[in-house]
C-alpha positions, 0 to 999 in steps of 0.5 A: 543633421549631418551623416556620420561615421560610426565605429565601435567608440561612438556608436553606443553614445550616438544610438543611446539618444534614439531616432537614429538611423544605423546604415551597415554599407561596404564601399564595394556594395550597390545596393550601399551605392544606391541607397546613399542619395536615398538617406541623404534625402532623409537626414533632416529627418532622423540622424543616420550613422554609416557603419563600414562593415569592413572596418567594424565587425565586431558591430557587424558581429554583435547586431548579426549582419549578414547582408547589406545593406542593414538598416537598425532604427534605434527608437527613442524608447531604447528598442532597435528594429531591423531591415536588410536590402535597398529601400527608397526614402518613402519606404525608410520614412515609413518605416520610422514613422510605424515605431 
C-alpha cells in the first residue's frame, strides 16, 4: 500500500475503513525523520496516512496531539488507540496486532 497524505478532506473517508495507521509528523521533527523508514518498512501491512501537523491543526486539535511523533491506530471495529514517541517497526507490528 502506498503512504498517503492526510488532511482534514480525506481523512475521515480513509480512517472509516479501519486497519490504519495515522503518523502525526512535522517536517522539522527527528524523532518523524527516524520514524519514516520505520513505517515504510510496515506499509504492506496497514495503510498509514501522514498528517503535517502544521499544515492540519485543526486534526491536531481535535485528536489533542501535542507531541509527535503521534501515532493513532484506527481499528476495524470503529476505535482509535494512541501512542506518542519513536517506536521501531517490531514495537508498531505489535501494537497492531494486540487490537
Amino acid at each position: 500500500m502506498n503512504i498517503i497524505e492526510g488532511n482534514e478532506k480525506n481523512f475521515e473517508e480513509i480512517t472509516s475503513r479501519g486497519n490504519v495507521l495515522v503518523d502525526f509528523y512535522a517536517t522539522w521533527c527527528g524523532p518523524c525523520k527516524m520514524l519514516g523508514p520505520e513505517l515504510e518498512a510496515i506499509k504492506d501491512k496497514v495503510q498509514i496516512i501522514k498528517v503535517n501537523i502544521d499544515e492540519n491543526l485543526p486534526l491536531c486539535q481535535r485528536f489533542g496531539v501535542m507531541s509527535v511523533p503521534t501515532l493513532i491506530y484506527f481499528k476495524p471495529d470503529g476505535s482509535y488507540e494512541i501512542k506518542v514517541g519513536y517506536m521501531p517497526k517490531e514495537v508498531i507490528l505489535e501494537w497492531l496486532t494486540q487490537g
